[in-house]
SEBA-485981 format. One line per field, with one value per residue (C-alpha): y, x, z. Coordinates in Angstrom, 2 decimals. Each point is the difference from the previous one (the first is absolute). Layout:
BEGIN
v	[Y, ...]
u	[X, ...]
w	[Z, ...]
# end
This chain:
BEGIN
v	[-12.95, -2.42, 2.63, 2.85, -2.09, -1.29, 4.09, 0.44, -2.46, 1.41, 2.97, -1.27, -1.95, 3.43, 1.96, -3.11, -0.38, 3.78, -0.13, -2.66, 1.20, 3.22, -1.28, -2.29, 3.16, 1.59, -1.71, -3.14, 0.56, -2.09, 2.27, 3.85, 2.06, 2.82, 3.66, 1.90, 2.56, 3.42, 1.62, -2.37, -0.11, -1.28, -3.14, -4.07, 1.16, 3.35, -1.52, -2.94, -2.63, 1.17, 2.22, 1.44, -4.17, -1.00, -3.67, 0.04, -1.24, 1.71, -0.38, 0.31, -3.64, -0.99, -2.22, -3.08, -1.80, -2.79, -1.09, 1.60, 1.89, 3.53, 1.67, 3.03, 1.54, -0.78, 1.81, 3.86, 0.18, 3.80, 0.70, 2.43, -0.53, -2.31, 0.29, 0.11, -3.12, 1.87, 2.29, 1.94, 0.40, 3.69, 0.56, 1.54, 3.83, 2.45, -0.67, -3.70, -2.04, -2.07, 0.22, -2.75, 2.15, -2.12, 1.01, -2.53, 1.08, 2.84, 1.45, 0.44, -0.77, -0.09, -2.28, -0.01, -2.30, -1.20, -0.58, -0.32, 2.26, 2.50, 3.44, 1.95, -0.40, 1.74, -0.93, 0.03, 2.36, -1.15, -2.82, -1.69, -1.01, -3.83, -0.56, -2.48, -0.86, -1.37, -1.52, -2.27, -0.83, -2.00, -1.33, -1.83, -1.09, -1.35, -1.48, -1.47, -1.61, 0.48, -2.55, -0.62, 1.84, 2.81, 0.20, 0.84, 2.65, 1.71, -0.33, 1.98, 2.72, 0.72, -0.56, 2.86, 2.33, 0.19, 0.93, 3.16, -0.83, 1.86, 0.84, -3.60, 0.95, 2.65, 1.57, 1.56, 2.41, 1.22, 3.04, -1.79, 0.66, -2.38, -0.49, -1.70, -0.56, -0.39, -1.61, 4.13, 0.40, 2.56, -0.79, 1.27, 0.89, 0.14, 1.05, 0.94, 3.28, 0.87, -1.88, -0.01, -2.23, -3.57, 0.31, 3.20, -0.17, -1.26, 2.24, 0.44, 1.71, 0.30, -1.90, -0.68, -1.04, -1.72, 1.57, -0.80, -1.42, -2.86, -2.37, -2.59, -0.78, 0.20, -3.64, 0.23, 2.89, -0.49, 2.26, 0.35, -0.27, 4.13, 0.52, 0.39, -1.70, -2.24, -0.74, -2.46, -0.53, -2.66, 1.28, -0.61, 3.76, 0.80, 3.52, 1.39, 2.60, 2.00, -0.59, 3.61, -0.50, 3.23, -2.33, -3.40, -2.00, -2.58, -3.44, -2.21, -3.68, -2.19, -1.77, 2.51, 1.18, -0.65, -1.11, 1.92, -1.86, -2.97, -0.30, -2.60, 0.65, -1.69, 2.46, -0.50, -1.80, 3.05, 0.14, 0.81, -1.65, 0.62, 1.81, 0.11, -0.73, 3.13, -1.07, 2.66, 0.42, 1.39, -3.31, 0.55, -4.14, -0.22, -2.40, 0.12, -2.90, -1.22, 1.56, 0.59, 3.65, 1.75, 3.56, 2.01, 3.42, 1.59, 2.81, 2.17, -2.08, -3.36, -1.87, -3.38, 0.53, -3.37, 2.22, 0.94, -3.26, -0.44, -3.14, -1.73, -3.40, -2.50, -2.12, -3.33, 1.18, -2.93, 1.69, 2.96, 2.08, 0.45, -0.61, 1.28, 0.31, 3.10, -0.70, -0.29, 0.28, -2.59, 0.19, 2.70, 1.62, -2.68, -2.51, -1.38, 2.44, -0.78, 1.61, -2.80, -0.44, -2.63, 0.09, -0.47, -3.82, -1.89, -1.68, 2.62, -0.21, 2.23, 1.44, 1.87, 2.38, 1.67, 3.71, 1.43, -1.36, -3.58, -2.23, -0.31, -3.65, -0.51, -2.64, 0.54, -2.15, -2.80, 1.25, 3.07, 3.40, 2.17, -0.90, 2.63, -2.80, -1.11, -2.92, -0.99, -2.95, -0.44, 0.37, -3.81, -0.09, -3.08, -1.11, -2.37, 0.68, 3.39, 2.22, 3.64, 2.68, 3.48, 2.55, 3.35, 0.88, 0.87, -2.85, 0.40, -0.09, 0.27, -1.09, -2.59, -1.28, 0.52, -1.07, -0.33, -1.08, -1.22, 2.16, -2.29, -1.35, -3.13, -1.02, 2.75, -0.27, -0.72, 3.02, 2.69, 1.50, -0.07, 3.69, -0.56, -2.50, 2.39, 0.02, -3.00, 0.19, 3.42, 0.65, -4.24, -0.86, -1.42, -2.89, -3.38, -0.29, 2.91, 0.67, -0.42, -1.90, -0.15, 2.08, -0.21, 1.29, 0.09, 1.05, 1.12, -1.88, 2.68, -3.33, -1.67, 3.07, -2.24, 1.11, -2.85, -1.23, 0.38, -1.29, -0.88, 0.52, -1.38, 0.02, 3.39, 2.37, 3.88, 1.06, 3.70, 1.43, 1.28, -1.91, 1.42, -1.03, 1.14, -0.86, 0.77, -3.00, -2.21, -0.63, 0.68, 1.57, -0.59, 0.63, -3.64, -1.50, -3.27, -1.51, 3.19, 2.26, 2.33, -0.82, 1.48, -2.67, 0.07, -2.56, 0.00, 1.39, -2.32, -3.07, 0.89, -1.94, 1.63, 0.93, 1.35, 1.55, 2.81, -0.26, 3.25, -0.06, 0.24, 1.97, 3.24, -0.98, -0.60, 1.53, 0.61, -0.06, 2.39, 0.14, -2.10, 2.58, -0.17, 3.23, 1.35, -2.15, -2.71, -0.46, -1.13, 2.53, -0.10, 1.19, -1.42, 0.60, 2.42, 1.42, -0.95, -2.37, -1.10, -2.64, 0.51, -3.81, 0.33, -0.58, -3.97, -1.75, -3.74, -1.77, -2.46]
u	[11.60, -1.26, -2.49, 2.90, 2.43, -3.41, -0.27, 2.99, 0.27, -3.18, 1.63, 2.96, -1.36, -2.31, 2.86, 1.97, -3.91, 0.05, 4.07, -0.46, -2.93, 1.73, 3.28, -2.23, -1.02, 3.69, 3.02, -1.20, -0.86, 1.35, -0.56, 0.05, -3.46, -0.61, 1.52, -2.47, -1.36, 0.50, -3.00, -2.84, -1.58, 2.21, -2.19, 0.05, -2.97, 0.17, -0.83, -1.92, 2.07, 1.37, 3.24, 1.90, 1.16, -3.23, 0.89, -2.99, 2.29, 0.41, 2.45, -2.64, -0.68, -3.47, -2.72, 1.39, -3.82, -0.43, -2.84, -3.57, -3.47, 0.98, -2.62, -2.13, 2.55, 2.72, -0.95, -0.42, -2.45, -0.41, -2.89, 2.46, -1.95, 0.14, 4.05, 1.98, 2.47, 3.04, 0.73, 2.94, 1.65, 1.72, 3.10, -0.02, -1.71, 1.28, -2.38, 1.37, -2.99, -0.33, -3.11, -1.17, -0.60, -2.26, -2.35, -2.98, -2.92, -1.33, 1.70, 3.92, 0.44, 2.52, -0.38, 1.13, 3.54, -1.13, -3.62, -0.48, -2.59, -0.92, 1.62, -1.56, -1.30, 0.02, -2.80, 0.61, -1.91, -2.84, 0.71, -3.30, 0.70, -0.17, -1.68, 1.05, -4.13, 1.27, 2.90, -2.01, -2.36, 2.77, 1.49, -2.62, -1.17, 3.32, -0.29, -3.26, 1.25, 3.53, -0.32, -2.47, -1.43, -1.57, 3.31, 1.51, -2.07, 0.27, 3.70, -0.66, -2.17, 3.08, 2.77, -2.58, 0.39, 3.82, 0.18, 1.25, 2.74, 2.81, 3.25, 0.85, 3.80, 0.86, 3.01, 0.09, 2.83, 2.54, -1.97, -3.36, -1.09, -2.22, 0.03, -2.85, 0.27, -3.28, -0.84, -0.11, 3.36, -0.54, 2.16, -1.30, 1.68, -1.61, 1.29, -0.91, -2.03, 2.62, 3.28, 1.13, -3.34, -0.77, -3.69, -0.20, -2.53, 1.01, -0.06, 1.24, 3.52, 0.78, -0.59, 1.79, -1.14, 2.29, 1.15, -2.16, 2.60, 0.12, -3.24, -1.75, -1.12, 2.59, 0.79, 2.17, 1.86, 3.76, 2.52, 3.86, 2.47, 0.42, -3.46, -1.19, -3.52, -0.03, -3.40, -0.70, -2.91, -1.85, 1.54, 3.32, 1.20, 2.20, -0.01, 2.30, -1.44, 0.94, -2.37, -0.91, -0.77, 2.60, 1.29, 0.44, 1.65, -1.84, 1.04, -1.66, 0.70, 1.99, -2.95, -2.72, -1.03, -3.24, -0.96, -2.95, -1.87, 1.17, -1.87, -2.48, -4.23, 1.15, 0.81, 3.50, 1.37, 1.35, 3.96, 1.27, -2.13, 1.63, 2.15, 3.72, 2.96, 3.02, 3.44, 2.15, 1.94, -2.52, -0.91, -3.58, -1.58, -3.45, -1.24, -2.27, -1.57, 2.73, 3.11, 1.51, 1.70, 2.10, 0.10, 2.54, -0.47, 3.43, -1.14, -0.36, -2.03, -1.83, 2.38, -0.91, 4.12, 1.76, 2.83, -1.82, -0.34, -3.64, -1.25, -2.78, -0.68, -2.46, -2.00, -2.35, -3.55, -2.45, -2.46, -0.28, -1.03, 3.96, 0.90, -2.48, 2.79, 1.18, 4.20, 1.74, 3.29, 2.61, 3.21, 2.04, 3.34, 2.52, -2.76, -1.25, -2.81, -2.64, -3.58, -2.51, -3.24, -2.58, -0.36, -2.57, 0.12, -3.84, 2.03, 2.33, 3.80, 1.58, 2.90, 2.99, 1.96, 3.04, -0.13, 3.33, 2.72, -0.83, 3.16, 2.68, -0.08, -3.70, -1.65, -3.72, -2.14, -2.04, -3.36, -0.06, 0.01, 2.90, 3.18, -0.45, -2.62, 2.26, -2.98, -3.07, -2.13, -3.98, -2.76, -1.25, -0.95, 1.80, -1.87, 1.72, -2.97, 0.02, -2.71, -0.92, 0.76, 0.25, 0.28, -0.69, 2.41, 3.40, 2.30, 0.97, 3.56, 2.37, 3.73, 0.46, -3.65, -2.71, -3.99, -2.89, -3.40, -2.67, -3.15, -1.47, -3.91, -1.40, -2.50, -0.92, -3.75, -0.77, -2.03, 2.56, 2.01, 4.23, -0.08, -2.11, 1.45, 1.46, -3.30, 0.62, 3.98, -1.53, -3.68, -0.24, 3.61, -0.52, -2.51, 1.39, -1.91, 2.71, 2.57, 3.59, 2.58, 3.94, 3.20, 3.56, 3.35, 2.64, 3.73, 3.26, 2.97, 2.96, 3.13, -1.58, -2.00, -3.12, -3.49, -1.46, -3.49, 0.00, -3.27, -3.48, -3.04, -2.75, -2.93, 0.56, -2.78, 0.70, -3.12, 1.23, 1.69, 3.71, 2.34, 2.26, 3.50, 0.67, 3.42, 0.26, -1.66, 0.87, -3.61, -1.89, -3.00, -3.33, -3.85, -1.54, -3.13, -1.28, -3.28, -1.16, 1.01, 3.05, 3.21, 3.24, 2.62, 3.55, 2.84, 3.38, 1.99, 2.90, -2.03, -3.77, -1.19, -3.33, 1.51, -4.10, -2.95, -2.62, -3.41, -1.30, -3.95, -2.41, -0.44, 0.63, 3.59, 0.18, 3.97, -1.42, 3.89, 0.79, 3.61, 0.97, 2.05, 1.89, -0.43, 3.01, -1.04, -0.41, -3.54, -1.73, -2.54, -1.78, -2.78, -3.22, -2.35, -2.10, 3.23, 2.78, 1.00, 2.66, 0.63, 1.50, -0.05, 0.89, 3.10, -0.20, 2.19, 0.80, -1.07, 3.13]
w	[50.27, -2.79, -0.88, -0.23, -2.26, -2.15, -0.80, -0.86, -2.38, -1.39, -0.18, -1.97, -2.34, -0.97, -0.58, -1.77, -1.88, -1.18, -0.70, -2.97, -1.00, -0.72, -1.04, -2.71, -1.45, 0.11, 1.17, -1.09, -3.51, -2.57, -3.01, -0.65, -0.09, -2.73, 1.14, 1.83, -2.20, 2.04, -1.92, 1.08, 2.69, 3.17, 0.35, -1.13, -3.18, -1.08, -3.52, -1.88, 0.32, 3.29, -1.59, -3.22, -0.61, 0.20, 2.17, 1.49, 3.32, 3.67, 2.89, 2.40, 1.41, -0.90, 2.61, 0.73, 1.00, 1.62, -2.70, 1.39, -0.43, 0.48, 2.49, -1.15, 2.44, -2.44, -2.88, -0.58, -3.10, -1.64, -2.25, -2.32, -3.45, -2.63, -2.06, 2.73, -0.83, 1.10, 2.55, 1.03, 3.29, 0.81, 1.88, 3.34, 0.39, 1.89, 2.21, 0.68, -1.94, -3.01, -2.46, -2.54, -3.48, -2.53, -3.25, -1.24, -2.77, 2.32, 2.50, 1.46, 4.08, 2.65, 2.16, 3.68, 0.40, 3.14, -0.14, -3.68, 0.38, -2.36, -0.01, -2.51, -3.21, -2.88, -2.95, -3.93, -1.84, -2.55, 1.29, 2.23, 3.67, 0.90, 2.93, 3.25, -0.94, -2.94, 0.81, 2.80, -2.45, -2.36, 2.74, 0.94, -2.94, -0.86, 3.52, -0.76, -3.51, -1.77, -2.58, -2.91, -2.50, 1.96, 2.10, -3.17, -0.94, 3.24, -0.51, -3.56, 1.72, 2.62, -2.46, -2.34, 2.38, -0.01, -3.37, 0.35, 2.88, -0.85, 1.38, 1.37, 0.58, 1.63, 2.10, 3.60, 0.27, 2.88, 0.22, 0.51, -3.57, -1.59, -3.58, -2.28, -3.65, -1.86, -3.52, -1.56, 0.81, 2.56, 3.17, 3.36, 3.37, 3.28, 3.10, 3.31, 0.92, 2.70, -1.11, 4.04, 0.94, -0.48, 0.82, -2.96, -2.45, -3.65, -2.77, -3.67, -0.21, -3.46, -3.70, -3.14, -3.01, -2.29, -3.21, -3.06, -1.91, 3.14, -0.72, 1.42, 3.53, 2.98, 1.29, 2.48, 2.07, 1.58, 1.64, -1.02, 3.27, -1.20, 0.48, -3.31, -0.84, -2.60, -1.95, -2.55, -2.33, -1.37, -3.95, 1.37, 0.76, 3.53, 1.17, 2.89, 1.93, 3.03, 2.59, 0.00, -3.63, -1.21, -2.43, -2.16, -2.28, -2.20, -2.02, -2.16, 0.71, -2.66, -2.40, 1.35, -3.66, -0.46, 3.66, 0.21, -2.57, 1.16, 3.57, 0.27, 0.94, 3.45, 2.34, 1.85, -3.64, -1.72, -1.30, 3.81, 2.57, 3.44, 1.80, 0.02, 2.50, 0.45, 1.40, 2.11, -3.12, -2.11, -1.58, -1.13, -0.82, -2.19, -1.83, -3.35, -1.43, -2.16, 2.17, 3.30, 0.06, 2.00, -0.37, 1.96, 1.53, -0.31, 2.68, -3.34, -2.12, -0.53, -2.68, -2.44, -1.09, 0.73, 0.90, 3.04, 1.31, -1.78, -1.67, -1.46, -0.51, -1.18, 2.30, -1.24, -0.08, -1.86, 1.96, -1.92, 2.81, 1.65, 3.99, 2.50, 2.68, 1.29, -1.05, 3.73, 0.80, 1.61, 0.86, 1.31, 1.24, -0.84, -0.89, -3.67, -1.06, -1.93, -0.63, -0.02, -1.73, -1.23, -3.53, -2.36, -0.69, 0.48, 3.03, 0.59, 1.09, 2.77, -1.76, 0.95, -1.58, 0.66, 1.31, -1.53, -1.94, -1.08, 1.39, -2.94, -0.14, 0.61, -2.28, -1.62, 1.98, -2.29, -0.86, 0.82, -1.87, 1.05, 1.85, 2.18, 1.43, 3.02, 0.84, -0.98, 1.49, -0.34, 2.54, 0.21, 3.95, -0.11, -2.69, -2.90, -2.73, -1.58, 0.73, -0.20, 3.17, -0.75, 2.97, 0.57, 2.60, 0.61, 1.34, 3.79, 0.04, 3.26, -0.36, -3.01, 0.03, -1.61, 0.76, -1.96, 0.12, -1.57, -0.64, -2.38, 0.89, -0.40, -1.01, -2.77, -0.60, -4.01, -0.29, 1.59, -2.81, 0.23, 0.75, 3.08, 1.70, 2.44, 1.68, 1.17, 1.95, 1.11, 1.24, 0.27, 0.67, 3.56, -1.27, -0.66, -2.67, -2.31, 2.37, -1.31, 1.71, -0.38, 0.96, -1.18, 0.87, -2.18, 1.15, -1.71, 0.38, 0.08, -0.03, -3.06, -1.37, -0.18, 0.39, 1.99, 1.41, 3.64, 1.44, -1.21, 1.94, -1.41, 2.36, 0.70, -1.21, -0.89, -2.01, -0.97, 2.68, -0.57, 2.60, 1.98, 1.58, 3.88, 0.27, 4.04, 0.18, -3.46, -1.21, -2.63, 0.52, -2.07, 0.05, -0.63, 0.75, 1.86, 0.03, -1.64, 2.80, -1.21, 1.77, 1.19, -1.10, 0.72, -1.26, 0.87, -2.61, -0.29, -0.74, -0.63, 2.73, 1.17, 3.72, 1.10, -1.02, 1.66, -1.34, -0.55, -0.89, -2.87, -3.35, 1.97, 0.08, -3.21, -1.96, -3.07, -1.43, 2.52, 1.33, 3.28, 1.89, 3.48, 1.96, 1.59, 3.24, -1.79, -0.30, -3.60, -1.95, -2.73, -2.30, -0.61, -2.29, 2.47, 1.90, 2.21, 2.52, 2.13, 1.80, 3.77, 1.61, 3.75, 1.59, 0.45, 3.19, 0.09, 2.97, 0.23]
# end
């Protein structure tokens, strides 16, 4: 008898357990998510940055821990090539299966949703092969020593050989087309051999080559809620294309004159670094290194006119070099809305600016450099001295908040010039000796229209990886690193407070500013510098 009512109430508090956890994602949600886009793929990260409003935020609930050493058991690891720091997840086939998608320096795969296992592959021409041989080979000697002098230059050799990665954002369509942008302005779909199979062999569908008159090298790829791909380039031109490539519309970005003999001998530094967030009303945010933009797409044209809801404005850049974040979006529906950036400040601010029409009696904020700047507070990690943080990724926004980290190392060895210190919150960002520490949340306050701190975690360490939000379960989700092992670290949204922690293992595991993503089962993935892993921790019962 004792044992019958003990079941049931096992039973009940199961289907009680799996009722809030879907009502968190749903019913319980405090704040409105962006609009699906109907012409991406039907999944949580058909796109850098997860979708079109590039949040970087899922409703899939995320691991909840308790804090552990995940067992070899735990973690799928896929040799897929050196490159591949995002990958995409498909909607369903007809056949009833998921596939990852994902390009690196060599080769495209699809990988298996279920095992993570390779696929297929399909390899780059003129472009030579990188071995697993290889791969094990750096991993151990980064195993062997990841800090020092000679650690450094074996961080140089691998960074070397990714100087030709191209195509870092790319979109997975409805129709399981994959598109790739490269620096030559050539934009590539691929596709499946037999559209009706999961398991079918890649291969190239079609090609486009943008127009002469359109220069520079494509930075980041995005796709209109009408289905109409939407390319920018690094000398600030947006083209509209159909995604069967029968036609397109061009614009040149406000201030672009000139921007193509104004990009830098640093690669990534040119007049439009990163990619660019879309709204479902055609809402097309970029930024430059002086300006934020938004461009509209009327579902005719791309349009600068301020009578078609575009805008430019100024944003503070002492830096020289403009934001390295990705603009995100916030707010929607009846909410404030805002597209959010770092800017280009030695210790940069997060600032806000209003989407649309700027409210009638809105003040200009003190020190800043437009009023369209709804907030604007700096990065300090709780700090009260000044100090320089620059970032080179997008904030993670969900609801009214806003999270970044820091990816600055410590430590910086005399000899190691300013341009490579990335070597060492990369290849060497798990050693204590460089690793960077600190992450803050900052949230909008709709009563008093107040950007606000939220929380400051200091001791928490994000060396390049791209956070990401799993609001299912209200954490934020980061790849960290503890007694240089690399970590899984999770912190309760709300408040910062680090809730637990999986360690993962050595250099092999390494994000190499790869994105944390949440699979639609709410599992974490990522790249690595040699290929792909995620994480699946088993299915932990209390004893009480």
């Amino acid at each position: 008898m004792h044992l019958s009512i003990k079941i049931i109430a096992l039973l009940t508090l199961n289907i009680i357990c799996s009722s809030l956890t879907a009502l968190s994602a749903d019913t319980l949600l405090k704040f409105e998510m962006p609009a699906r886009n109907p012409y991406l793929a039907d999944s949580n990260n058909a796109m850098a940055h997860g979708d079109s409003a590039q949040q970087d935020a899922v409703l899939q609930p995320g691991p909840m821990g308790p804090s552990r050493i995940l067992s070899t058991s735990e973690l799928q690891y896929n040799f897929s090539g050196p490159g591949l720091m995002g990958i995409l997840t498909s909607g369903e086939y007809v056949d009833g299966q998921r596939v990852f998608w994902g390009n690196g320096l060599d080769r495209l795969v699809k990988l298996d949703y279920q095992s993570y296992q390779t696929i297929t592959e399909f390899y780059l021409p003129n472009v030579e092969p990188y071995t697993e041989s290889q791969a094990e080979k750096s991993i151990v000697g980064f195993d062997k020593s990841n800090s020092g002098l000679l650690a450094v230059i074996r961080g140089f050799m691998e960074i070397w050989k990714l100087k030709n990665l191209s195509g870092l954002y790319t979109v997975l369509d409805k129709d399981h087309n994959y598109y790739v942008g490269n620096k030559s302005g050539l934009i590539q779909v691929y596709g499946d051999q037999n559209p009706m199979n999961s398991r079918s062999p890649i291969i190239k569908l079609r090609q486009w080559q943008l127009p002469d008159e359109v220069t520079g090298p494509i930075v980041g790829i995005n796709l209109t809620y009408d289905g109409r791909l939407i390319v920018a380039t690094e000398h600030g031109y947006l083209v509209a294309v159909k995604r069967d490539f029968s036609e397109y519309q061009r614009v040149r970005i406000r201030h672009s004159e000139g921007a193509e003999n104004k990009a830098t001998q640093r690669a990534g530094y040119g007049w439009v670094r990163n990619g660019f967030a879309i709204d479902q009303e055609g809402g097309i945010y970029i930024a430059s290194q002086e300006h934020i933009h938004k461009v509209v797409w009327t579902g005719e044209k791309l349009s600068t006119d301020i009578s078609d809801g575009a805008w430019t404005e100024p944003y503070l850049n002492q830096w020289k070099h403009g934001t390295g974040a990705t603009p995100s979006l916030m707010g929607f529906g009846e909410e404030d809305q805002f597209v959010v950036i770092t800017d280009g400040q030695p210790q940069m601010n997060l600032v806000l600016f209003w989407r649309n029409a700027i409210p009638d009696n809105w003040q200009q904020l003190s020190n800043t450099s437009s009023r369209r700047v709804a907030g604007q507070l700096p990065v300090n990690m709780g700090k009260t001295q000044a100090f320089e943080i620059q970032s080179e990724q997008s904030v993670v926004v969900a609801g009214y908040g806003a999270l970044v980290v820091n990816n600055n190392a410590n430590n910086i060895p005399w000899y190691l010039p300013k341009q490579a210190v990335s070597v060492l919150q990369s290849y060497l960002g798990s050693h204590p000796d460089h690793q960077p520490y600190g992450a803050q949340k900052f949230k909008w306050d709709p009563v008093s229209r107040q950007l606000r701190e939220d929380w400051v975690n200091p001791s928490i360490s994000s060396p390049s990886a791209v956070p990401i939000v799993g609001i299912g379960s209200n954490m934020a989700y980061l790849i960290g690193a503890r007694n240089n092992q690399w970590t899984l670290e999770g912190l309760d949204w709300d408040t910062g407070v680090s809730k637990f922690h999986y360690v993962i293992g050595g250099q092999r595991y390494n994000p190499l500013y790869s994105a944390t993503l949440i699979d639609n089962d709410g599992n974490i993935h990522y790249g690595t510098p040699w290929g792909r892993v995620r994480l699946i921790p088993a299915q932990e019962i209390s004893d009480e």
